[in-house]
PLY file of the C-alpha trace (Angstrom):
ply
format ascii 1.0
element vertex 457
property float x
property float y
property float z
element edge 456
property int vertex1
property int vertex2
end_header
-66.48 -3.16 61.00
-63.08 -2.80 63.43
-60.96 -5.56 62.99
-59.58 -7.17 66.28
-56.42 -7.90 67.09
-56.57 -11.80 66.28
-58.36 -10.91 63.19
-55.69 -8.18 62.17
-52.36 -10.09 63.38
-52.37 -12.92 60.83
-53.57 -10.65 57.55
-50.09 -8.61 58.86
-47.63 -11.42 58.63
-48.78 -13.13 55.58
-48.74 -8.93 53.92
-45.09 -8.72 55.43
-44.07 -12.14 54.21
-45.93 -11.54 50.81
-43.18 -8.14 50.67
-40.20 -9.91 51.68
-40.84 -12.71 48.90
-41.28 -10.25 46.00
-38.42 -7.92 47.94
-36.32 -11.10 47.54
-37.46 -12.07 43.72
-36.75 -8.93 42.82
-33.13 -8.72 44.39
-32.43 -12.07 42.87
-33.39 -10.57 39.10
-31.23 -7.94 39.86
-28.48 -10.02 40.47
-29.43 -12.01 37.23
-29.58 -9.22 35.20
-26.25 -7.33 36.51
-24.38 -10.92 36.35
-25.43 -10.67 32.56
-24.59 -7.25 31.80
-21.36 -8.03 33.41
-20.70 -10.97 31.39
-22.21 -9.32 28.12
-19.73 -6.44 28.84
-16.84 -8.71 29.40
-17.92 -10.39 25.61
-18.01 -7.24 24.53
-14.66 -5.68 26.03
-11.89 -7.05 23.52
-14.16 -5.26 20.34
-14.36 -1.89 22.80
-11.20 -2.19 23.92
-9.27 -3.16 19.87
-11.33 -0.33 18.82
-10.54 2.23 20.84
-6.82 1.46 20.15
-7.33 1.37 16.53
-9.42 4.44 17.06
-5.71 6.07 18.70
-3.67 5.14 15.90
-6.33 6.61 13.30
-4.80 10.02 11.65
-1.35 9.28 12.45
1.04 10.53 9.95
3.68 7.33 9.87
4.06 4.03 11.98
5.72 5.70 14.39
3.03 7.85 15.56
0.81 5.46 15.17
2.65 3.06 17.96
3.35 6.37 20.07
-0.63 6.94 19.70
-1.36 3.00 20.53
0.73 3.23 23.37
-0.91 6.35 25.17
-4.73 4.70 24.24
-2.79 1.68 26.32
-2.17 3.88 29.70
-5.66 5.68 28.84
-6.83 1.82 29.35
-4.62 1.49 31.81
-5.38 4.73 34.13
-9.47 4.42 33.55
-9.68 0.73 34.10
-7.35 -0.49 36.51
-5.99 2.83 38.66
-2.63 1.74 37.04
-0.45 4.31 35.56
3.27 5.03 34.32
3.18 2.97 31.90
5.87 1.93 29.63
6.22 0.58 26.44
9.54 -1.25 25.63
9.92 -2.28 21.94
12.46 -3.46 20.05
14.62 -0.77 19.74
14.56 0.18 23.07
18.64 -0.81 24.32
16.76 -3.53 26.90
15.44 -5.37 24.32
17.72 -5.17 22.33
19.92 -7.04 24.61
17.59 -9.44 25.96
19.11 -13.03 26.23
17.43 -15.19 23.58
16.31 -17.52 26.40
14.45 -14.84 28.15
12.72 -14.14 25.23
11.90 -17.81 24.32
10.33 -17.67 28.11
8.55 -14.42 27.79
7.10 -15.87 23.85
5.55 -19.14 25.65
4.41 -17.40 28.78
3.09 -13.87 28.03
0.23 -13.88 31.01
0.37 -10.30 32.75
3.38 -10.70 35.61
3.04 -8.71 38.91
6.68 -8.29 40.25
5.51 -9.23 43.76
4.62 -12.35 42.71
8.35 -12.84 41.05
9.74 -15.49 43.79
6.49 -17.99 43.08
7.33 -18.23 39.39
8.82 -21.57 38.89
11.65 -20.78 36.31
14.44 -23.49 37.07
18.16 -22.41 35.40
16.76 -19.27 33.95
15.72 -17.25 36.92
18.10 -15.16 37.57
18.24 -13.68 33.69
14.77 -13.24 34.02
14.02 -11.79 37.42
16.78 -9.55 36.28
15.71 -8.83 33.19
12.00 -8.02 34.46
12.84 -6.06 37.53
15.35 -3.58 35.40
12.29 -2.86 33.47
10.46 -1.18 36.76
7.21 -0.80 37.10
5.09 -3.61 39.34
3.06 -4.83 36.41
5.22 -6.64 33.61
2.97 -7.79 30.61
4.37 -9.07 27.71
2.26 -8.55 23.84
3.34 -10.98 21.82
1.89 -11.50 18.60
2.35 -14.80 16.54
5.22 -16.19 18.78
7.01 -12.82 18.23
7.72 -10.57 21.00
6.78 -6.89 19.79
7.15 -5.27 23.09
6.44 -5.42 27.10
4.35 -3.15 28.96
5.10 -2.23 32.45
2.87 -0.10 34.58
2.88 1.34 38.19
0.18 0.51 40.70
-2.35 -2.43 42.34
-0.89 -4.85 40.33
-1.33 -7.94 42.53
-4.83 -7.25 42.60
-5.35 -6.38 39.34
-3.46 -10.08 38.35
-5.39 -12.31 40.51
-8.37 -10.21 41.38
-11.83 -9.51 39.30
-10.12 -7.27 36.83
-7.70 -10.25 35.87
-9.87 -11.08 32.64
-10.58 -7.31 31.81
-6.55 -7.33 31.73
-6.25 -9.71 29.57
-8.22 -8.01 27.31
-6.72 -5.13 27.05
-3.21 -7.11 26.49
-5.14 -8.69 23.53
-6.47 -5.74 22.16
-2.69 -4.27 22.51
-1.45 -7.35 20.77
-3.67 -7.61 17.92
-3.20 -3.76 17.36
0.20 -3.06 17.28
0.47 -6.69 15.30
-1.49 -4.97 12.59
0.74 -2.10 12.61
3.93 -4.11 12.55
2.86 -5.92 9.84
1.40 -2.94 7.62
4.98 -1.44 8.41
6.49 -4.78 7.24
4.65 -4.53 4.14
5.39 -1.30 3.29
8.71 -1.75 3.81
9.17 -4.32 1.64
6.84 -2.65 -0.97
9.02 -0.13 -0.94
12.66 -1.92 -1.88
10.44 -3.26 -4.60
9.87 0.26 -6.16
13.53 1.03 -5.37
15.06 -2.13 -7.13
13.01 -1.95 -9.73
13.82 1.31 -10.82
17.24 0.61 -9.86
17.10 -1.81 -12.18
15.29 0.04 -15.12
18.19 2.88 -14.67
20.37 -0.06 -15.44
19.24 -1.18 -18.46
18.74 1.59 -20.03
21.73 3.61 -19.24
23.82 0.54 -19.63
24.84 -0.22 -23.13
23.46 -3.16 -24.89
26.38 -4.76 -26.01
30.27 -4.65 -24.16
33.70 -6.00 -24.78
36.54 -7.03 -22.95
39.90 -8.79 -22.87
40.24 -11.00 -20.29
43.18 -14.05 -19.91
43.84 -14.53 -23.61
40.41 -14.15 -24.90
38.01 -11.92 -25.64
34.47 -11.40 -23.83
31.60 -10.05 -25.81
28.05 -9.39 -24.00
25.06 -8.60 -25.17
22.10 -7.84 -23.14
18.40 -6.92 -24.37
15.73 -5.97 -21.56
12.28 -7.02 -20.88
10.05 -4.39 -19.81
9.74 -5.88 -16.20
13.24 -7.01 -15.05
13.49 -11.16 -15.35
16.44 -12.36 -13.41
19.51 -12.80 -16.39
22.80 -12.18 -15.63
26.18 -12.99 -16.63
29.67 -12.71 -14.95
33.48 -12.74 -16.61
36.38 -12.41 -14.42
39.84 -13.22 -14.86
41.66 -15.66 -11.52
45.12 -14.77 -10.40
46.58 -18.09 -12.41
45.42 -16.69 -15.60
42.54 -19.02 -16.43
39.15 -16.94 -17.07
35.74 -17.85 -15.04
32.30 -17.21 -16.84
29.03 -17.68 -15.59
25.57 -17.05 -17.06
22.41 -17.86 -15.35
18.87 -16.49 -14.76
16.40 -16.29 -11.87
12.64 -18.09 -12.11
10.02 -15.03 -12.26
10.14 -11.91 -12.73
10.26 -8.27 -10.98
11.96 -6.88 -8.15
12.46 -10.50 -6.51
14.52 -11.64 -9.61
16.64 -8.50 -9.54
17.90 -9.13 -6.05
18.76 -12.54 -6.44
20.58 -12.11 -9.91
22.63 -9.34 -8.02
22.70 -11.93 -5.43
23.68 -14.39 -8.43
26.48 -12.08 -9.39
28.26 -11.21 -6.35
28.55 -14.87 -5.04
30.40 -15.12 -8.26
32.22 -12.06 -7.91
33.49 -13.38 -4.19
34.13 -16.79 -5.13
36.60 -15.58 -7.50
38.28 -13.10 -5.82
38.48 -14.84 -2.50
38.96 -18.62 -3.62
41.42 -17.30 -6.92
43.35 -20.64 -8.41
41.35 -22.99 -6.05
37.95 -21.88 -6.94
35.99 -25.07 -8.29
32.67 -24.77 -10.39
30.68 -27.24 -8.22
31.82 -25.33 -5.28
30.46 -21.89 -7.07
27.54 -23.85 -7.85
26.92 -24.89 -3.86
27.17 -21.31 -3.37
24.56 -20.15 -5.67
22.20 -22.75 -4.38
22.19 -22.06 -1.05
22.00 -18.20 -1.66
19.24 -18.36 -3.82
17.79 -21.31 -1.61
18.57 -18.77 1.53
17.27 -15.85 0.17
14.05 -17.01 -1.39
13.57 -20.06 0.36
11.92 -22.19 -2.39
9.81 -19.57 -3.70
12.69 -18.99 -6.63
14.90 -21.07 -8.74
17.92 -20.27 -10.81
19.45 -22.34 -13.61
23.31 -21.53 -14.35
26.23 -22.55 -16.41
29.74 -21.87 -15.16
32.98 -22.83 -17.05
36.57 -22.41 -16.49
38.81 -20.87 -19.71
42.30 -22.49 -19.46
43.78 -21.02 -22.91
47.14 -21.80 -22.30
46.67 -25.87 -21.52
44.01 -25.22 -24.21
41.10 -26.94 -22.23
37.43 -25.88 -20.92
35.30 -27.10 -17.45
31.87 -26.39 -17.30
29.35 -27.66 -15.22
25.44 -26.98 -15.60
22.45 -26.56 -13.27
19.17 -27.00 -15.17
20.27 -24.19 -18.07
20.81 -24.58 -22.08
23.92 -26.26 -22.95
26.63 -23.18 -24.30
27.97 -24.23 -27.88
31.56 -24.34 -29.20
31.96 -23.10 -32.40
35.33 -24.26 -34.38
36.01 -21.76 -37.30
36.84 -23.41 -40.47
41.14 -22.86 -40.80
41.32 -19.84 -42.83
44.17 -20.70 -45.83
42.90 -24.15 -46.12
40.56 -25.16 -48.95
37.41 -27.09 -48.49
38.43 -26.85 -44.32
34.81 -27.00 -42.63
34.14 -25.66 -39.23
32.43 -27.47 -36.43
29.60 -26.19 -33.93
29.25 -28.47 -31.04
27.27 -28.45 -27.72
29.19 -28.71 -23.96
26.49 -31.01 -22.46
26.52 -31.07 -18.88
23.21 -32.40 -17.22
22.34 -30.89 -13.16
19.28 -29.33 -11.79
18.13 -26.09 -11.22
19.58 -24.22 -7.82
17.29 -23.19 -5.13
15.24 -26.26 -4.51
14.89 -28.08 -1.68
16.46 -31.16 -2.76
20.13 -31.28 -3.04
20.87 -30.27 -7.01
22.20 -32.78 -9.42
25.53 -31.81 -10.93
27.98 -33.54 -13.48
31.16 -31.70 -14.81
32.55 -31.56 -18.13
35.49 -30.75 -20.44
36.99 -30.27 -23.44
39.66 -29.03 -25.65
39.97 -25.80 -27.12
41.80 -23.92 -29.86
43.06 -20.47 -30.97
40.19 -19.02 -32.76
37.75 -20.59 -30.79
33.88 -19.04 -29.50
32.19 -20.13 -26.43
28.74 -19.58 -26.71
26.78 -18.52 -23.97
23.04 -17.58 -23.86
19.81 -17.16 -21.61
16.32 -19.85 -22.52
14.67 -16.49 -22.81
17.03 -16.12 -26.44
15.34 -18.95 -27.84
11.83 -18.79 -26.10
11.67 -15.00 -27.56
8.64 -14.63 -29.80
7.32 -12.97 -32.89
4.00 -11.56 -33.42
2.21 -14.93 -33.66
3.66 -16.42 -30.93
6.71 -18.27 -32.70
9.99 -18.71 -31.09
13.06 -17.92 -31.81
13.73 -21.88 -31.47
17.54 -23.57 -31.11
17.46 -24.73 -34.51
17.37 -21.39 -35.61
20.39 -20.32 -33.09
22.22 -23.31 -34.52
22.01 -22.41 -37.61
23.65 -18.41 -37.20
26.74 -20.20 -35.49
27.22 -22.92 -37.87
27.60 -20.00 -40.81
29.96 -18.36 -37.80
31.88 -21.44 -38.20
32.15 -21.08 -41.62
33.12 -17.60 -42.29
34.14 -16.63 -39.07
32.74 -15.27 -36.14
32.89 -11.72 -37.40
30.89 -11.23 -39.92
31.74 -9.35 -43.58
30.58 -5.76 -42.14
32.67 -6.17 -39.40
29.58 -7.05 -36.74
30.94 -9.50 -33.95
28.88 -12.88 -33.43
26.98 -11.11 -30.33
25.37 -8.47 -32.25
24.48 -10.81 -35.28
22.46 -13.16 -33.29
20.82 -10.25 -31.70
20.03 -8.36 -34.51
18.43 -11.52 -35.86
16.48 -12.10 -31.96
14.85 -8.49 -32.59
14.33 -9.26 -36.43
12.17 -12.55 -35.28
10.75 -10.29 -32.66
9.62 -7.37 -35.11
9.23 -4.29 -32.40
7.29 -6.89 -30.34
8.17 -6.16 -26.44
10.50 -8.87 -24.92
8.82 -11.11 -22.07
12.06 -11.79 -20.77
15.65 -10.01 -20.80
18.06 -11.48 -23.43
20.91 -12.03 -22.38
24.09 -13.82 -25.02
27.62 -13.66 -24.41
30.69 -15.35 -25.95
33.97 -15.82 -25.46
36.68 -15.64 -28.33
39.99 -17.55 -27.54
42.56 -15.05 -28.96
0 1
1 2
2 3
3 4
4 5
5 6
6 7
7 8
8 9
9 10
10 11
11 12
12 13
13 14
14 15
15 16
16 17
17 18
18 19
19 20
20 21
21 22
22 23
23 24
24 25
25 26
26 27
27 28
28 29
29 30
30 31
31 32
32 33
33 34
34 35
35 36
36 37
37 38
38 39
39 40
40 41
41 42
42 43
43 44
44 45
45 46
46 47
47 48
48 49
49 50
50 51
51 52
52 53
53 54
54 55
55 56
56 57
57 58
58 59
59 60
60 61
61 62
62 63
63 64
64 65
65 66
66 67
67 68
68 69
69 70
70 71
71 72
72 73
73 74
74 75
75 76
76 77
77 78
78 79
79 80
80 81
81 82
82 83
83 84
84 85
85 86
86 87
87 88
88 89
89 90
90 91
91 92
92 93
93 94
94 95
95 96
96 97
97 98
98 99
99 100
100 101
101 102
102 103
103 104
104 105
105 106
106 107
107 108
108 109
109 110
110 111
111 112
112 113
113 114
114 115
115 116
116 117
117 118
118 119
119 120
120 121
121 122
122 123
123 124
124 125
125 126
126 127
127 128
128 129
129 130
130 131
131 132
132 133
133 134
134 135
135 136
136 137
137 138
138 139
139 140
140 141
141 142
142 143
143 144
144 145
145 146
146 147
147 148
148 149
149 150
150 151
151 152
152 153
153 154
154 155
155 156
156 157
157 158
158 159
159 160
160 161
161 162
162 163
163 164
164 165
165 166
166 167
167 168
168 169
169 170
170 171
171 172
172 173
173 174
174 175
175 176
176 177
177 178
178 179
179 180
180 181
181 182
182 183
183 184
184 185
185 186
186 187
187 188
188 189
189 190
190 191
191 192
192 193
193 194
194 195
195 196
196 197
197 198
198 199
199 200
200 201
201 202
202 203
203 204
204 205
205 206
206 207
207 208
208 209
209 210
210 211
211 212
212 213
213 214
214 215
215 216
216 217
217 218
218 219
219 220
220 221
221 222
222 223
223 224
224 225
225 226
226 227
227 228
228 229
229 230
230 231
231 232
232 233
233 234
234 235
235 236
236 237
237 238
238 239
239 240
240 241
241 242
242 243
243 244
244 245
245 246
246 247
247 248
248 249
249 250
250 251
251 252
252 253
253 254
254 255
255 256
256 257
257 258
258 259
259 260
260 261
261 262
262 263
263 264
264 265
265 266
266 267
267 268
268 269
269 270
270 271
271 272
272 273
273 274
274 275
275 276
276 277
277 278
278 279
279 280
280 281
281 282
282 283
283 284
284 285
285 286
286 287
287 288
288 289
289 290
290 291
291 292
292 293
293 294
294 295
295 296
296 297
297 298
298 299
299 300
300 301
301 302
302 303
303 304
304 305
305 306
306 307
307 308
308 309
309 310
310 311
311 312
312 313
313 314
314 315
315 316
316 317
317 318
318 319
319 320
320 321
321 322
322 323
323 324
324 325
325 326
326 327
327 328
328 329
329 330
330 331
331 332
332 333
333 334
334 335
335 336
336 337
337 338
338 339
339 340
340 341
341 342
342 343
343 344
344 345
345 346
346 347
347 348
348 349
349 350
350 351
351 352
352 353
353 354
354 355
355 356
356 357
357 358
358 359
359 360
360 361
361 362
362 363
363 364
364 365
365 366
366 367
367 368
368 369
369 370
370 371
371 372
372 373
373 374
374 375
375 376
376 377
377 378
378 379
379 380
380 381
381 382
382 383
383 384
384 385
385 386
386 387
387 388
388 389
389 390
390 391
391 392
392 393
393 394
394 395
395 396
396 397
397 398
398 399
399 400
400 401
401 402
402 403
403 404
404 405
405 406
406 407
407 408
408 409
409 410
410 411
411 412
412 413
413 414
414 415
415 416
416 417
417 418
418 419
419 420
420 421
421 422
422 423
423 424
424 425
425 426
426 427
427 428
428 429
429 430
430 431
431 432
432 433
433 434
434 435
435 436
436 437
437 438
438 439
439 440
440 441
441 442
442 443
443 444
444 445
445 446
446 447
447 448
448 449
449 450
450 451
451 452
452 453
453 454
454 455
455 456
């Protein structure tokens, strides 16, 4: 049966309504669905965007390729995402940055958003805006965007193009991705470089160091200011940190100074060459006014400077005045030296004397101020000073016994009685260390050995 017009005219607007509801559902889901692809691909972007740059710098023969690759995966991003291109890296060695006012940089550190240069004027920047407008418009480009990676300024990226709208448009968070993904790449980079770098002094002083000790001889002799200066030095296989330093001032009194470093490796090398040439300055640029705390000072805030608390160092320095006949020494957390006194040869029933120069003070390279007392005492013709490392005493035999002081004593009171060079001609030095590597018995040192004296001619 025909339908009439009355019949037919409702059934036709409820059909068309019927389509425009599900037409409109259906646009609505679409919307839904692209609004969370879009914000599942923004989640998503800073893995994409890190890998892809870590992706650039994979195969790369050194750091520096690697950066070089980083930087082109950047302006890939760049081109692809944001129609922006000519981009520029500026680093650190670039002659702009290295020049860059330290106030510019403090700025650039605590606000690192993406810059367009039109927008330059509206930056609030009080006394610093000229430096920095200047600074950021010699670098070109009308993007500036600085990567900085745990409050340290690796580089800034400029680029040519739509940079206002890329800054304050719907790309602005896709932007900072990419900066993020730039700044948590080449941070990994710098730091692997870092590490390698440092790895690599390591290996150097450390076979620096083993070159030393064994083309150095054990034991040396020398005359300085009226006495003589014996040294005898037995290594460890990994390098500990002993050291010792003689020198004769331009008044004629003789400086000495034994100490050794906490630890053991390349770190202890550098600071007991460290150790050793504050010593070595001290004397040569403060001469007749050099004073032991004030050498002291200086070793403390070296070794405090240089490992900053991860090291200490415990000295003894001492000041040989033969011809007023009188020693200074001061301590900083290391074994007392010992005086020996020969018995007067020609003299029956003369006994010789062994005594300790106690001064107290704590180790150097802390972060509290070190304790330090200063002592002296009179000396004779014929007179040793005594000088040796912990690592003497603390050096152990097969079973794990030390050497021990007792047993140290005990060498330099017979020194006292016969002398300090023995019947077969051996000097004082090389008796107590052929008696350290008898205790020892072949057994590998743990730390270097290190004994010296000083014979007042």
């Amino acid at each position: 049966m025909a339908l009439t017009a009355t019949q037919t005219g409702p059934a036709l607007r409820w059909g068309a309504a019927a389509g425009i509801g599900v037409a409109l559902s259906a646009f609505q889901l679409a919307l839904v669905a692209g609004a969370r692809r879009a914000a599942r691909s923004e989640r998503e972007a800073p893995i994409d965007a890190r890998r892809f740059l870590h992706e650039c710098a994979t195969g790369a023969a050194d750091s520096l390729e690697k950066v070089r690759k980083v930087t082109d995966g950047i302006a890939q991003l760049f081109a692809s995402s944001f129609r922006l291109g000519d981009v520029h890296l500026f680093a650190d060695a670039h002659p702009s940055m290295h020049t860059l006012d330290p106030r510019v940089r403090t700025w650039l550190v605590a606000n690192d958003a993406p810059i367009a240069t039109a927008h330059l004027e509206e930056l609030r920047l009080g006394g610093l805006r000229e430096p920095i407008l200047q600074f950021l418009r010699g670098l070109g480009g009308d993007l500036v965007m600085p990567l900085v990676h745990r409050d340290r300024l690796l580089a800034v990226v400029t680029a040519r193009g739509p940079a206002a709208r890329v800054v304050r448009g719907d790309l602005a968070g896709e932007l900072r991705t990419v900066q993020l993904a730039a700044v948590a790449t080449l941070g990994e980079l710098r730091l692997r470089a870092e590490a390698d770098h440092q790895a690599g002094v390591a290996r150097e002083v450390e076979a620096a160091a083993t070159v030393q000790r064994e083309t150095a001889p054990a034991t040396t002799s020398a005359r300085l200011a009226g006495c003589r200066v014996v040294r005898h030095y037995a290594p460890a296989r990994q390098f500990s940190g002993a050291w010792w330093c003689a020198r004769e001032l331009p008044d004629g009194r003789l400086f000495a100074g034994i100490g050794e470093v906490t630890g053991r490796g390349a770190a202890a090398a550098l600071l007991s060459a460290t150790a050793m040439g504050v010593c070595e300055s001290a004397t040569r640029w403060l001469g007749g006014g050099l004073e032991l705390h004030g050498v002291l000072e200086l070793l403390h805030r070296a070794v405090r400077g240089a490992s900053r608390g991860a090291f200490a160092m415990s000295a003894v320095v001492a000041l040989v005045d033969v011809e007023a006949r009188i020693v200074t020494f001061a301590g900083a957390g290391h074994p007392f030296p010992f005086l020996v006194h020969p018995a007067a040869r020609g003299r029956e029933g003369a006994r010789g004397s062994l005594r300790s120069l106690v001064s107290r003070g704590s180790q150097l390279g802390a972060e509290q101020r070190p304790q330090r007392s200063l002592g002296t005492t009179d000396i004779t013709p014929g007179d040793v000073l005594v000088f040796f490392t912990a690592s003497l005493t603390d050096a152990r035999d097969q079973v794990g016994t030390t050497f021990g002081e007792r047993r140290l004593q005990h060498i330099l009171r017979r020194a006292s009685l016969v002398g300090p060079v023995g019947p077969d001609g051996s000097d004082l030095v090389d008796q107590v260390a052929d008696e350290v590597a008898a205790h020892v018995g072949g057994r590998s040192l743990d730390d270097d050995v290190l004994i010296a004296t000083v014979h007042l001619l």
